[in-house]
Wavefront OBJ file of the C-alpha trace (Angstrom):
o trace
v -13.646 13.816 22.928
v -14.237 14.143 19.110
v -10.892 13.101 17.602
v -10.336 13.898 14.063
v -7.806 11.977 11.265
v -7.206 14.270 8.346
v -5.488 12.513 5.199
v -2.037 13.309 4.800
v -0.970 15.939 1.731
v 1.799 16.419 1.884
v 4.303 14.811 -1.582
v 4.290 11.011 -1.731
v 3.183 10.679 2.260
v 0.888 7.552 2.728
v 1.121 7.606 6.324
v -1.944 8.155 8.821
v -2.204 9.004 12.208
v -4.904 6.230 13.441
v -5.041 2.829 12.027
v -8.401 1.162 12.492
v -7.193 -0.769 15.336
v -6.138 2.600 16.869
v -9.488 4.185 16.034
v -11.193 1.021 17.551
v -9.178 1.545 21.066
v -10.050 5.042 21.280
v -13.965 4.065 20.114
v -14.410 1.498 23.035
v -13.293 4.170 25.617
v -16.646 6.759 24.227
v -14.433 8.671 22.296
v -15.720 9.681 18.373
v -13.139 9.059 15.912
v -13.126 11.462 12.865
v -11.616 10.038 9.701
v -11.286 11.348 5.976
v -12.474 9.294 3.326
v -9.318 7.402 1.954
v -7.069 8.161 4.869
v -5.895 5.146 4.645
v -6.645 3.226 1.547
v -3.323 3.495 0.131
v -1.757 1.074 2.902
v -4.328 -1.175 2.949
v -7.101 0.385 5.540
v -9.946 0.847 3.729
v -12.798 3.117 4.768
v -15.222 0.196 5.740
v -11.900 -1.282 8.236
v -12.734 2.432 9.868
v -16.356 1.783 9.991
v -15.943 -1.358 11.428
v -13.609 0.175 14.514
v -16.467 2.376 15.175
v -15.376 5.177 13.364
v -17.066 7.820 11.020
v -16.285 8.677 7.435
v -15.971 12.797 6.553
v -15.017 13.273 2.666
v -13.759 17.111 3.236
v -10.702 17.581 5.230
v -12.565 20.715 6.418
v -15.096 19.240 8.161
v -13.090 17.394 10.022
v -10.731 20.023 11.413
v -14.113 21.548 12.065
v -15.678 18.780 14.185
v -12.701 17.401 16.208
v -11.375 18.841 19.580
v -8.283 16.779 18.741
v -6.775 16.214 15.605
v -4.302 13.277 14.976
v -1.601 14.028 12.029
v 1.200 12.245 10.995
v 3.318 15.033 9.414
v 3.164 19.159 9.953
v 0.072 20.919 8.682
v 1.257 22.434 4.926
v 0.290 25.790 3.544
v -3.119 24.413 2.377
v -4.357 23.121 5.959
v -3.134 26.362 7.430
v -6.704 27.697 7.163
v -8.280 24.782 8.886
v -6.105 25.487 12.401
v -7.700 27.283 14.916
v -7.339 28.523 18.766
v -9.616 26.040 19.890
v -8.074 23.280 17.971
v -5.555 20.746 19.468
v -2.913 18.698 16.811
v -0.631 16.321 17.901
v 1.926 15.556 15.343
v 5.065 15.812 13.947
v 5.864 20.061 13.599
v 9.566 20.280 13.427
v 9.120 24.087 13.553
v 12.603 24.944 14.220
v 13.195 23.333 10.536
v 11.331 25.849 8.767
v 11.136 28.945 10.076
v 8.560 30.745 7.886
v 6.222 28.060 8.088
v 6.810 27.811 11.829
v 5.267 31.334 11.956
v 2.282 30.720 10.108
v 1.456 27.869 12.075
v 2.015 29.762 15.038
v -0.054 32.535 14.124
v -3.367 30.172 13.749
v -3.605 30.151 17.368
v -3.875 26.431 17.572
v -1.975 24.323 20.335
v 0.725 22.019 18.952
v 1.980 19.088 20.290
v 5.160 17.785 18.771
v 5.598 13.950 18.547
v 9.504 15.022 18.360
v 9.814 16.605 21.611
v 7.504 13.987 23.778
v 9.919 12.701 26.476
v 9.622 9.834 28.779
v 10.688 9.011 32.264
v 14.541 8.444 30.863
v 14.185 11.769 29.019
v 14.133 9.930 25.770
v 12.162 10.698 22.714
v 9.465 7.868 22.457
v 7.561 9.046 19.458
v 10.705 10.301 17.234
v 12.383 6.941 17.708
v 10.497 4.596 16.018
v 10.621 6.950 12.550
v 14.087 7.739 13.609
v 14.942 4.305 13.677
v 13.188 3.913 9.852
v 14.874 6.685 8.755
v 17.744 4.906 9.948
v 17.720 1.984 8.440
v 16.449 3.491 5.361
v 19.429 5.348 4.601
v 21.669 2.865 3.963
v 18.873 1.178 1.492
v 19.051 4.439 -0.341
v 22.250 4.983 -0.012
v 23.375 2.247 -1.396
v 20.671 2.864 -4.176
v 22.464 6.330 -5.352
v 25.672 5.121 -5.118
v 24.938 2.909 -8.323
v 26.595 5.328 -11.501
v 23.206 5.380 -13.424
v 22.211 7.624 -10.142
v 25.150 9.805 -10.282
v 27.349 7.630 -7.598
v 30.623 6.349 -7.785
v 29.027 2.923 -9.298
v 30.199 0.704 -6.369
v 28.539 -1.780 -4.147
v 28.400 -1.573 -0.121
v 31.038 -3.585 2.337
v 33.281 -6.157 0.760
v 33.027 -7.992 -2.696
v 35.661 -11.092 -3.359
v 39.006 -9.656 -2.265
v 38.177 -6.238 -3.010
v 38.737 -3.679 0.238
v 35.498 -2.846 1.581
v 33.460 0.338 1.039
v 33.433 3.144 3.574
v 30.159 4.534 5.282
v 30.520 7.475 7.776
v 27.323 7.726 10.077
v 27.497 11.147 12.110
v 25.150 11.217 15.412
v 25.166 7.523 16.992
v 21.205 8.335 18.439
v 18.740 6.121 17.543
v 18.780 6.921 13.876
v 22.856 6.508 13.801
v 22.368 3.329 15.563
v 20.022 2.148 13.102
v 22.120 3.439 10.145
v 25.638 1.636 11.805
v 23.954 -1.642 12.016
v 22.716 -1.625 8.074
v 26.099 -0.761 7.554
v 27.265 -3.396 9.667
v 25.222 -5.910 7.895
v 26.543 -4.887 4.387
v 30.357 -5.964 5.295
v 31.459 -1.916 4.998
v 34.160 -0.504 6.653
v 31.909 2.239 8.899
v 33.250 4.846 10.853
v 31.258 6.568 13.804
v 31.351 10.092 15.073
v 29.787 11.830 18.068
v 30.246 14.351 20.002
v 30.296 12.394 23.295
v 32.622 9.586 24.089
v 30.424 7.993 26.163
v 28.112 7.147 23.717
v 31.125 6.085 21.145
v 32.319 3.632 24.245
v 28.663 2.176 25.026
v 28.540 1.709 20.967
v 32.164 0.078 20.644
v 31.144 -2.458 23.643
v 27.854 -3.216 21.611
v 29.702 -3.489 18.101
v 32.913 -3.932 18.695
v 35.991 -2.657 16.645
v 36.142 -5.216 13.763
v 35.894 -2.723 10.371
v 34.249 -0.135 12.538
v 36.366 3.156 13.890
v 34.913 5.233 16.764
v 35.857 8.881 16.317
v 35.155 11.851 19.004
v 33.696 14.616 16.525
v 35.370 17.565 15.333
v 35.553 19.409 12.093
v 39.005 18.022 11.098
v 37.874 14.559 12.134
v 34.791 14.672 10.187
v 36.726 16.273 7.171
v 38.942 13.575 6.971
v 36.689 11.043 7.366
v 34.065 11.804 5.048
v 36.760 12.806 1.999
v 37.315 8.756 2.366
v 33.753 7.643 2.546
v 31.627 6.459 -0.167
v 28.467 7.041 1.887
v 27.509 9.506 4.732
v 24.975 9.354 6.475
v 24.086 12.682 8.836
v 21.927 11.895 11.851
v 22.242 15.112 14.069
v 18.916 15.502 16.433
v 18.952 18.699 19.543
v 15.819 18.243 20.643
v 13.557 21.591 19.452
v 16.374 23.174 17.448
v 17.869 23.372 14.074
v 20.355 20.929 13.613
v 23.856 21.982 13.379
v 25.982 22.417 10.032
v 28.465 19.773 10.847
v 29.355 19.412 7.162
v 30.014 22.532 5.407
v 30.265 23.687 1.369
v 33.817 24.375 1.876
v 34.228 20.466 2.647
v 32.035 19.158 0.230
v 34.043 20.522 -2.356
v 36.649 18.312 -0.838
v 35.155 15.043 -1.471
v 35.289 12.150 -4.439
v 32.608 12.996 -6.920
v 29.848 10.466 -7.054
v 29.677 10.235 -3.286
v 26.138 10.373 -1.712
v 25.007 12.191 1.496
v 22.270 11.115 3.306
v 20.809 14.102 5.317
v 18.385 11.927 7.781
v 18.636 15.122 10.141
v 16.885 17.736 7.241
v 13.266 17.876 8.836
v 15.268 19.839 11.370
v 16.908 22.303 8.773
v 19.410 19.526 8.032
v 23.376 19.056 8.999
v 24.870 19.853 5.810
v 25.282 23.189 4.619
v 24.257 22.381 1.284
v 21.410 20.551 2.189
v 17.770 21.370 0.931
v 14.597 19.528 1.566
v 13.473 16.982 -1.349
v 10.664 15.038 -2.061
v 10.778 11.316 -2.921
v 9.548 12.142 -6.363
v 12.840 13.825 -6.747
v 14.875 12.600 -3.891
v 18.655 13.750 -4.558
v 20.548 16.714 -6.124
v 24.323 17.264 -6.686
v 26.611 19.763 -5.361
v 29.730 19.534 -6.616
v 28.942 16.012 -7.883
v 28.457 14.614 -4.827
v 24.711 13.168 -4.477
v 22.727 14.519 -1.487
v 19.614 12.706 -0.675
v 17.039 15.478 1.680
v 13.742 13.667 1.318
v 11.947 15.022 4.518
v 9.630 12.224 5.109
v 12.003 9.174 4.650
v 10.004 6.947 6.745
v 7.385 7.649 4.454
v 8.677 5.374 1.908
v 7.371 2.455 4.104
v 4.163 3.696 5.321
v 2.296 0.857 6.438
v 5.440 -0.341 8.770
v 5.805 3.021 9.715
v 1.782 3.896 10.457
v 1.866 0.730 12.708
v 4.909 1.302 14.500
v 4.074 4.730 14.912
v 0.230 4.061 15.872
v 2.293 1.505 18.773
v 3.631 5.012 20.080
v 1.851 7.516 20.007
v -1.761 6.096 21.257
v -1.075 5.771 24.953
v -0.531 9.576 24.790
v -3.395 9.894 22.148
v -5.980 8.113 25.116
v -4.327 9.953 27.747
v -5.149 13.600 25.839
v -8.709 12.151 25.324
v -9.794 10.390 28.746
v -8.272 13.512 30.568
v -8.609 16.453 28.269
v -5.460 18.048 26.837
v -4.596 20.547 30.004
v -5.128 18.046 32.466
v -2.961 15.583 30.331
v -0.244 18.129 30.109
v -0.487 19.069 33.913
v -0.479 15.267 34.904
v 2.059 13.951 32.368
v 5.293 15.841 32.207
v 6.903 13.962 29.177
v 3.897 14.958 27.347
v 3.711 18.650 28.504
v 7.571 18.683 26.993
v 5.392 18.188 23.511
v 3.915 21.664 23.842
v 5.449 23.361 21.369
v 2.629 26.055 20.755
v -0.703 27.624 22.057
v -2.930 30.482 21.378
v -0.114 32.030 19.203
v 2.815 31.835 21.908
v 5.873 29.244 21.286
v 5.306 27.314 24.733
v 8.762 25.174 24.465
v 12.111 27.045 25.429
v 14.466 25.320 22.673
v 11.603 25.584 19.805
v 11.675 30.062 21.217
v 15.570 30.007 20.890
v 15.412 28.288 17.540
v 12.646 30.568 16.136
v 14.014 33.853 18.128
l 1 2 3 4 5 6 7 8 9 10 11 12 13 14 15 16 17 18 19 20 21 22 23 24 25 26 27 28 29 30 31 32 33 34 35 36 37 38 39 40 41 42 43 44 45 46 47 48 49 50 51 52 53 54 55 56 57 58 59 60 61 62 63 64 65 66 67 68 69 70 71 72 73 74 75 76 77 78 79 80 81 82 83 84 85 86 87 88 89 90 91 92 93 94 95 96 97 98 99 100 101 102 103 104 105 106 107 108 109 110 111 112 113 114 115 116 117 118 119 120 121 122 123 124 125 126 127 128 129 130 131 132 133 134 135 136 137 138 139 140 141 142 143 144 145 146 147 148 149 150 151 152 153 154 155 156 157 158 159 160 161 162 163 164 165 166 167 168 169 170 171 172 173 174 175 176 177 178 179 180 181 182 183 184 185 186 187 188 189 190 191 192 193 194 195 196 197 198 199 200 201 202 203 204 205 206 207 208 209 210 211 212 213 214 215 216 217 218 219 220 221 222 223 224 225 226 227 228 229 230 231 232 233 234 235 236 237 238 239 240 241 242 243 244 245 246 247 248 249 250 251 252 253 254 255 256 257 258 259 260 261 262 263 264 265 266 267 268 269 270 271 272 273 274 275 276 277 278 279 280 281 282 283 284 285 286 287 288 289 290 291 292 293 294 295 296 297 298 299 300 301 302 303 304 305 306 307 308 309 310 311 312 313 314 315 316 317 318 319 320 321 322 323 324 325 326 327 328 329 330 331 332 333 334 335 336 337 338 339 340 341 342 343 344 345 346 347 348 349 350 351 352 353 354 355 356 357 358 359 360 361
C-alpha cells in the first residue's frame, strides 16, 4: 500500500502522523511511505531521518494526496486540503465532525472514507487513540490554567493549591474520563482544593478509592451542583467526551455571569463543539478570550503545544491499526477488526457512524 504523510496546516500544529521509526515499521513490511518535505523538521525529524526509514520525500502536499491509497493525518483536513480528498482516498485521523458542522459537510461531500482516531474502540470499548491526546490535553490544562490565572493574563492573580497558611485554591474538573483524570491529578499535585463532577457515581466512587477524599469533593453532576461549584472555583476545567457527538453545554452564559471575574475556563472538550456555552474555538497564537471577565481558554489542538511527546505517544497508538489497514487493505481491516470499523465515520459521501448521523442530522 502507498501510504502518504501530508504536513500538518493547520495554526501552530507541529504534530505528524508517522515518525521515522513509524515510517521504518511500515517500510520493512513492503509498504511505500509518502512524506512531505518538512513534515517533521520542526520536532526534530528531519527529512534525511525519513530517508533513512525507507521513506520518500514529496515537496507538494498535492502529490502526495495524489499518490497514496492511505493517508496518515494528525488533525482534520482544513478548507485548503479539501480539494486534495477524493472517493478513492482513505484518511485516518482525527475528524471530530460533529464539532463543526459546516466543515463536517464539506468533508463529507469529497467522497473520501474517514476514519476517526476519536471513535476507534478496543475490546473494553475504550477509546485507544483519543486517550493518549486526551490524557495531554489533560494534563495540559492545569499548566495553562494556572498560566491565565496570573493578573497580567486577565486572572484573579493567584497561585494553584496552598501557599504558607493561606487556604488553598479551588479547581473544578467536569468529566472524570481520561482527560478529567489527567486534569485531577495535576491538580492534585499542585496542593488545590479540587472538586470532581460526573454524571455517574460509579466512576466518582472508583475515583474517590484511587484519590481519596483529602481536599478533593466528589459531586454527582447536575446544573445546581455545577453552578455552585464553579461560582467558588478559581479554575475549571471542562472535559465532556460522547463518543461521535457534540458535547453537551454543561456550563451555560446565564452561569458564567455568575462567577468571580478573573476566573479561567479551560474548555478541553471544544474540538467537539465544546461544553460551555460561551465557548469558541482558539488558536494558541491567541489562546483565551473573556466573557464577562472570566478567561476561557478554547485552543482546539492543546496537545499540540507538546508535539514531539505527543507525535510519539500518538505514533505508539495509532500504528498497529495503521499496519493492520495496510497488510489487509482498509475493507478487509474494517470487516476483520470491529474496534476499527467503529472509526468509520464516512465513505463515498454517506456518514457511516450512527452517533456522528445524529450529531450532523
Amino acid at each position: 500500500m502507498i501510504i502518504g504523510v501530508p504536513k500538518e496546516v493547520k495554526n501552530n500544529e507541529y504534530r505528524v502522523g508517522l515518525t521515522p521509526e513509524s515510517s521504518m515499521a511500515l517500510c520493512k513490511e513492503g509498504h511505500e511511505v509518502l512524506i512531505q518535505s518538512d513534515a517533521g523538521s520542526s520536532i526534530g525529524f528531519s527529512n534525511q531521518d525519513y530517508i533513512d526509514s525507507g521513506a520518500k520525500i514529496i515537496d507538494e502536499a498535492e502529490e502526495v494526496f495524489d499518490k497514496s491509497n492511505l493517508i496518515i493525518k494528525v488533525k482534520e483536513p482544513i478548507e485548503q486540503e479539501l480539494e486534495y480528498l477524493h472517493e478513492d482516498l482513505t484518511l485516518f485521523t482525527y475528524l471530530h465532525l460533529a464539532g463543526n458542522p459546516e466543515s463536517a459537510k464539506k468533508i463529507v461531500n469529497t467522497g473520501v472514507t474517514g476514519i476517526a482516531y476519536e471513535t476507534v474502540t478496543d475490546e473494553n470499548n475504550t477509546l485507544p487513540l483519543l486517550a493518549p491526546m486526551s490524557e495531554i490535553a489533560g494534563q495540559i490544562s492545569i499548566v495553562v490554567g494556572s498560566y491565565n490565572l496570573l493578573k497580567h493574563n486577565h486572572g484573579k492573580g493567584v497561585l494553584l493549591g496552598s501557599f504558607q497558611n493561606l487556604d488553598s485554591r479551588v479547581v473544578t474538573v467536569i468529566g472524570g474520563g481520561v482527560a478529567g483524570t489527567q486534569a485531577i491529578e495535576k491538580a492534585i499535585d499542585n496542593k488545590a482544593l479540587v472538586n470532581v463532577i460526573d454524571l455517574s457515581i460509579d466512576k466518582l466512587n472508583s475515583l474517590k478509592a484511587k484519590y481519596g477524599e483529602d481536599n478533593i469533593n466528589y459531586i454527582q453532576s447536575s446544573s445546581e451542583a455545577i453552578f455552585e461549584s464553579i461560582k467558588k472555583s478559581d479554575l475549571v476545567v471542562g472535559s465532556v467526551y460522547v463518543i461521535g457527538k457534540e458535547a453537551p453545554k454543561i456550563i451555560t452564559r446565564e452561569m458564567i455571569g455568575e462567577m468571580s471575574p478573573g476566573t479561567v475556563m479551560v474548555d478541553i472538550s471544544i474540538d467537539q463543539g465544546g461544553c460551555f456555552e460561551t465557548s469558541k474555538p482558539t488558536t494558541h497564537d491567541e489562546p483565551t478570550f473573556l466573557v464577562d471577565d472570566v478567561v476561557h481558554y478554547c485552543v482546539t489542538n492543546m496537545p499540540g503545544a507538546v508535539p514531539l511527546t505527543a507525535s510519539l505517544a500518538l505514533n505508539k497508538a495509532t500504528l498497529p491499526y495503521i499496519k493492520l489497514l495496510a497488510n489487509l487493505g482498509v475493507e478487509e481491516a474494517l470487516n476483520q477488526n470491529a474496534g476499527l470499523q467503529n472509526g468509520l465515520n464516512i465513505s463515498k459521501g454517506e456518514i457511516k457512524h450512527q452517533a456522528v448521523s445524529e450529531a450532523l442530522s
